[in-house]
NUDOFI-414980 format. One record per residue: residue in three letters; x, y, z of N, C-alpha, C, O in turn. Coordinates in pm, whole numbers, plus 32768, in hexadecimal, padded with zeros to 4 digits. Example, Ala and Ser with C-alpha at 12.3 -4.5 7.8 and 13.67 -1.06 7.14 Angstrom:
<recs>
ala85277DC7830C84CE7E3E830C85287EB6830C85907EB4834E;ser85057F1F82C485577F9682CA850A80038313853D80728324;
</recs>
This chain:
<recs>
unk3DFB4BC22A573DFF4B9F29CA3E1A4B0A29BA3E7C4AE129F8;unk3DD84AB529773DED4A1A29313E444A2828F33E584A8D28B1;unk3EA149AD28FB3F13498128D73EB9494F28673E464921286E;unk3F25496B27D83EF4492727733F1F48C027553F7D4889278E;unk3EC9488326CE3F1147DD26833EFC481225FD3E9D483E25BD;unk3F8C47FA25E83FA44843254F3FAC47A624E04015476624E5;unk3F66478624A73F72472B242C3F8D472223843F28471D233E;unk3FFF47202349404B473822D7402A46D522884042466222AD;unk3FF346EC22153FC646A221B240024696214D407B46882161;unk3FD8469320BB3FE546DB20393F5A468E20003F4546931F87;unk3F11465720443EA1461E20023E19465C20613E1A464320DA;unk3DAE46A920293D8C4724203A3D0A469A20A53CEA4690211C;unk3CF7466C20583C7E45EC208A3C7345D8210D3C1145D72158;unk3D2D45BC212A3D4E456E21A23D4B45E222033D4B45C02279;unk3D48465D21EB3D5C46E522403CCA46E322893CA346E522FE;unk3C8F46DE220E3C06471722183BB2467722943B64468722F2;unk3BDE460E226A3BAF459222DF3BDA45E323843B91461223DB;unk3C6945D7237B3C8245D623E43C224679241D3BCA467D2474;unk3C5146DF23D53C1D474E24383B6C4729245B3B3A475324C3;unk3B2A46E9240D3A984684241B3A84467B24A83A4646B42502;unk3B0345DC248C3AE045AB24FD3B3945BE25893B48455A25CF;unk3B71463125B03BB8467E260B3BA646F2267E3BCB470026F3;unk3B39475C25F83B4047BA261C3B1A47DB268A3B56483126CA;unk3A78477F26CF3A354799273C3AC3477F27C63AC547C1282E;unk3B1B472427AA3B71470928233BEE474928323C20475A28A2;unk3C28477027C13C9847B927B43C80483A27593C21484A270C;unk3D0248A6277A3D38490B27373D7948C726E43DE1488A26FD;unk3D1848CF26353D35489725E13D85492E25723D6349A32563;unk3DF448DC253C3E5E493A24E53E8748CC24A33EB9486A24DA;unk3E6348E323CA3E8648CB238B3EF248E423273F26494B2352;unk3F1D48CD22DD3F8448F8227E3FA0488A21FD3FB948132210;unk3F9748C8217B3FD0485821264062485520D24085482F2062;unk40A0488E214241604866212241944893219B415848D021F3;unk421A486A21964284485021F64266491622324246494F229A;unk4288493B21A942B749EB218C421F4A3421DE42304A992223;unk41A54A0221D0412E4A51221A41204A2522B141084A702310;unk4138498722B341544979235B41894986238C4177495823FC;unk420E49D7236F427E4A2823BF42394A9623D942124A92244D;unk42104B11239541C94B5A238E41824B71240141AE4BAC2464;unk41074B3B23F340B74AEA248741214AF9250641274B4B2562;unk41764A8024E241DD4A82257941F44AED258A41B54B0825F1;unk42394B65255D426E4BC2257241EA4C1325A042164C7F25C8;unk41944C1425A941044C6A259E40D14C66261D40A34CCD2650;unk40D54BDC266B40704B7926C440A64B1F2705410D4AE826DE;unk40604AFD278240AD4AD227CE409B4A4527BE403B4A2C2807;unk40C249D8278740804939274740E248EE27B74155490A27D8;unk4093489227E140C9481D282940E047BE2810412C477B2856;unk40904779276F40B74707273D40A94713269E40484738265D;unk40F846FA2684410346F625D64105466925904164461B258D;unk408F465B255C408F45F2251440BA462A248340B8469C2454;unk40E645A1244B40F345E323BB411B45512355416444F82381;unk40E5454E22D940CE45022266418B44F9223341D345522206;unk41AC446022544252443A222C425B4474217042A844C82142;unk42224447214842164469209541D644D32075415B44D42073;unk422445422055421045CC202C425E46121FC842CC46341FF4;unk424546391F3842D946841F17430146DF1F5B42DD46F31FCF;unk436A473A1F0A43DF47511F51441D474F1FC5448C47831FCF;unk43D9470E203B442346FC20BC43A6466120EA4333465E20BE;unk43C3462A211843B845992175438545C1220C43D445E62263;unk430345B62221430E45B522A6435B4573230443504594237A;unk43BB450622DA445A44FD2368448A45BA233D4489460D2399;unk44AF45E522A544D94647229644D046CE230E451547022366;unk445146DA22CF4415471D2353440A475123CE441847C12401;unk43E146B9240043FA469924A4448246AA24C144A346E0252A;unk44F04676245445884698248F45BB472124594632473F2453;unk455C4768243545CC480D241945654875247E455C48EC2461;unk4519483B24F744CB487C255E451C488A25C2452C48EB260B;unk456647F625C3459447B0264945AC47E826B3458047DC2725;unk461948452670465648CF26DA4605492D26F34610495F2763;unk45A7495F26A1455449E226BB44DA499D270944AD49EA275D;unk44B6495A270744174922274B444B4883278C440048252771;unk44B1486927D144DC481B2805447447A728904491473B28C4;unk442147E8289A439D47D12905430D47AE28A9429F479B28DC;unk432047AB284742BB47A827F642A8473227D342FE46FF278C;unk422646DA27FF4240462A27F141ED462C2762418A466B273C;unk424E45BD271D422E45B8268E420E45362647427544F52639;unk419A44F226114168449425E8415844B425554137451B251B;unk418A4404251A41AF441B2489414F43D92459413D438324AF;unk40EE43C423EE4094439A23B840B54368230540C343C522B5;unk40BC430022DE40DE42E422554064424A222540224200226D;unk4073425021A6402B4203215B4071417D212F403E41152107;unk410141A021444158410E215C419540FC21A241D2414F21E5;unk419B406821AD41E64010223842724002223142B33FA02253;unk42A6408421F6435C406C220743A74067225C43DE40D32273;unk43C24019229844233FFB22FC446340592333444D408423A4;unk44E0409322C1453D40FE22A9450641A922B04546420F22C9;unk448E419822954446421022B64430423A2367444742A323A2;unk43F841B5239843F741A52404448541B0246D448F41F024D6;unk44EB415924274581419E2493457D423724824571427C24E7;unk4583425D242E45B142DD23F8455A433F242B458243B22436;unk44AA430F245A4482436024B744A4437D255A449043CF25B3;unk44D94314254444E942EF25E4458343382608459843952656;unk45DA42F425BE464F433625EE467143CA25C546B344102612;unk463D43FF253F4644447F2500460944E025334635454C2559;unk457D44A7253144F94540257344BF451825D2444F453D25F6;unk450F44BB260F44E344C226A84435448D26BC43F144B3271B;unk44044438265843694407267F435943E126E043A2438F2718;unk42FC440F270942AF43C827A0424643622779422E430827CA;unk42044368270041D0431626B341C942F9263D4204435225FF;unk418E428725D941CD4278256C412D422C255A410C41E425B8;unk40CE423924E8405B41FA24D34050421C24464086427F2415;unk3FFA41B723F63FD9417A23783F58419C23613EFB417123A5;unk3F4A41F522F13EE3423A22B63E86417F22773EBB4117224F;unk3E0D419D22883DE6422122C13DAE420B23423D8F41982361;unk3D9D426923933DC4426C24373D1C425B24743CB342812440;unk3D33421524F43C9E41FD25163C8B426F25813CED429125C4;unk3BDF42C6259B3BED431325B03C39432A264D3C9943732667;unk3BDC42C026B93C06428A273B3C6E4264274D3CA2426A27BC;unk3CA7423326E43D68420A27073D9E42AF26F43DC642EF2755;unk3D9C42D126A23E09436826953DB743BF26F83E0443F42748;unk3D2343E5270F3D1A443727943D40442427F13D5E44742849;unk3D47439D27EE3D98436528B13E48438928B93E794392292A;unk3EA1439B28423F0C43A2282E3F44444728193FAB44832837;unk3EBC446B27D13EE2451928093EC24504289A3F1844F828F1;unk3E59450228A93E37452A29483EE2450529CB3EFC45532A27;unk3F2E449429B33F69447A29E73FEC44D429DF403B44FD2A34;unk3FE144E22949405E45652913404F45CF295D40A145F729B0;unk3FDC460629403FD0468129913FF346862A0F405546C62A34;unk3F9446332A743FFC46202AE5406746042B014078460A2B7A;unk40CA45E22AC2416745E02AA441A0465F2ABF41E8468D2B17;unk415346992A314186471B2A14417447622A9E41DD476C2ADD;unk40FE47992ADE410047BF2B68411C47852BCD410647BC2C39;unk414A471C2BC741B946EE2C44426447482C2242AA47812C75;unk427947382BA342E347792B83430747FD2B804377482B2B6E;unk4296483B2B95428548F42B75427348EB2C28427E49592C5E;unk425C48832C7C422F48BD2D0242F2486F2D2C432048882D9C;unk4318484A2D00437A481E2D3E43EE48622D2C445648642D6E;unk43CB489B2CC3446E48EE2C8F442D49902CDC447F49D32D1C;unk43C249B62CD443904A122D6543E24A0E2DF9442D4A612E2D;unk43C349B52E1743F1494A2EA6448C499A2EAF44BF49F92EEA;unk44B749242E40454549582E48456D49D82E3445DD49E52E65;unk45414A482DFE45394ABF2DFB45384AF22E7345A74B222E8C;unk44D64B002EE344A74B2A2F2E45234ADF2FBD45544B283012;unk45394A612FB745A94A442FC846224A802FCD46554AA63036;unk46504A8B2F6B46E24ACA2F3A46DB4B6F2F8C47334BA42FD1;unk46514BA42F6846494C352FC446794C44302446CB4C9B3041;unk46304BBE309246094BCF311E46924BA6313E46D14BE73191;unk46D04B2E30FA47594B4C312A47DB4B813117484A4B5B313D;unk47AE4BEC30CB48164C9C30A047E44CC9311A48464CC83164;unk47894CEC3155474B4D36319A47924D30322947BF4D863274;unk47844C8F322F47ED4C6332BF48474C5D32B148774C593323;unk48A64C56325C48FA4C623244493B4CD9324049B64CD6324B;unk48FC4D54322F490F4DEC323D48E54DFD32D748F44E693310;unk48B14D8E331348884DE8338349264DBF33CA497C4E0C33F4;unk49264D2433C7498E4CF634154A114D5E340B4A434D6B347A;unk4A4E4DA233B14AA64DCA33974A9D4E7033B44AF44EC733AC;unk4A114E7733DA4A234F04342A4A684EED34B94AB84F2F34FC;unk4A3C4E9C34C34A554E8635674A9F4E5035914AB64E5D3609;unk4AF64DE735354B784DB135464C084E1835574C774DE53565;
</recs>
């Protein structure tokens, strides 16, 4: 199954571009609020969440920071129509951005930046594996040693 790219709007236009110009390369997943791209998350397995900073009732920093804990592996790029500074800390230190880009987005710059997300994301799903498989093998010796001790 493809890892998806979930993109949060509230402007139906900007949904409809991106899934355009996406769909042939990625598992494209839209949504136009905070409240339907949770939804999604909870649904599907998404690896990178982009999402539009200016939205009512919740802010994509909003967002990205009330995931944090539940989808903690999930690399997240913020997309806005202004150059606020303060938007920008607040992505960075709040919801954890891995990227931060200014609508409106060129197509070759943001495919190269998912593409890199995604591989993030599966370095991170193969590493916390690792350590899994890890932690087993050494219960395992660790049960053995203590038979025999």
């Amino acid at each position: 199954m493809a890892i998806g790219v979930l993109y949060i709007d509230d402007e139906i236009n900007n949904l409809n571009s991106f899934k355009a110009a996406f769909r042939r390369d990625f598992d494209i997943f839209t949504a136009i609020s905070a409240k339907e791209g949770r939804k999604i998350l909870d649904s599907q397995e998404i690896g990178v969440i982009i999402t539009d900073q200016r939205m009512p009732v919740m802010t994509g920093i909003e967002f990205l920071e009330s995931i944090l804990t539940i989808y903690p592996d999930t690399i997240r790029i913020l997309l806005t129509g202004f150059s606020d500074i303060n938007a920008v800390m607040d992505a960075i230190n709040r919801g954890q951005v891995y990227k931060y880009m200014v609508k409106p987005w060129q197509n070759d710059e943001l495919k190269m930046y998912i593409e890199n997300a995604l591989e993030l994301y599966n370095l991170r799903k193969e590493n916390k594996d690792l350590a899994r498989k890890l932690q087993i093998a050494c219960a395992e010796l660790d049960a053995i040693g203590k038979s025999r001790g």
